[in-house]
N, C-alpha and C positions, 0 to 999 in steps of 0.2 A: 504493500500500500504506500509506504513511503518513498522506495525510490523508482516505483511505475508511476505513482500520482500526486500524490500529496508536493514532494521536491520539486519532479520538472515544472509543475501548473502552478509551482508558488502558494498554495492555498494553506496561508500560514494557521489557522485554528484548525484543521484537519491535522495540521503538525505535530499540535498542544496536543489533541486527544490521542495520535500514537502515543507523543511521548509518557503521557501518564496510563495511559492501557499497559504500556507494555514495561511498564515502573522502568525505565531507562531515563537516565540524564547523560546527553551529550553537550558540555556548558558552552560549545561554539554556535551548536545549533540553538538551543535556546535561548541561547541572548540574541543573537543574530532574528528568531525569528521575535521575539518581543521588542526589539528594536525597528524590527520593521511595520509592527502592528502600532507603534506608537507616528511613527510617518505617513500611514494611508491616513487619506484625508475623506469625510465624506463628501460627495457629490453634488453640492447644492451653493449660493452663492452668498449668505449669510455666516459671517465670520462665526459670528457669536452662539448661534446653533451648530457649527461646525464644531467648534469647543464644549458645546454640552453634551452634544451627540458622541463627541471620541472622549470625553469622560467618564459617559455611561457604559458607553462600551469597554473601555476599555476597565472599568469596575466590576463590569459582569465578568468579564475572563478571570482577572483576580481573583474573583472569589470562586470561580466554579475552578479552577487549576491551583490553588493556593487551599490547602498542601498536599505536593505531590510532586514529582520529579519534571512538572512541566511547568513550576509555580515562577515568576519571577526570582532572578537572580538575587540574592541578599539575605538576611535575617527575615524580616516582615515583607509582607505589600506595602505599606511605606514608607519603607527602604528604598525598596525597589524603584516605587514612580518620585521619591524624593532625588533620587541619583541619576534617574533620566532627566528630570526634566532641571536640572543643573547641568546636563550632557551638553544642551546646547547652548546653554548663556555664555 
C-alpha cells in the first residue's frame, strides 16, 4: 500500500494510517510527511478561513495519530505544532 500508493500519489494521511497500522516509525518519513500537511493550503480565496480550516484540520490528525508511531515528532502535540510553526519565522 505504501510504496504502490500511498508514496508515488503523495497522499500524505493514507501515510499516517500505514504508519500507525503497522506501529512502524520511520522519523524521515514522518516529519517529512507532517511537514508537508502543515504546507497544503486549502482551496479557497479567504486568508482567514484558510487559517481556520488548516487549524482544524490539522487538530483532527493530532488527535486521531497522537499517540502512536504516526503522532507528531516531539514530546506532546504542542510540541510539535509549537516547533513548526517557529520553523518558519
Amino acid at each position: 500500500m505504501y510504496q504502490g500508493y500511498a508514496r508515488p500519489f503523495r497522499l500524505y494521511e493514507p501515510i499516517l494510517l500505514i504508519l500507525k497500522t503497522a506501529d512502524t516509525r520511520i522519523e524521515d518519513v514522518c516529519e517529512a510527511v507532517w511537514r508537508q500537511l502543515l504546507r497544503e493550503q486549502p482551496s479557497n480565496g479567504y486568508e482567514g478561513v484558510k487559517n481556520a480550516m488548516m487549524k482544524a484540520r490539522l487538530g483532527d490528525l493530532i488527535r486521531r495519530y497522537y499517540p502512536s508511531e504516526a503522532a507528531p515528532l516531539g514530546t506532546s502535540p504542542s510540541h510539535f505544532l509549537i516547533r513548526i510553526m517557529n520553523m518558519d519565522s
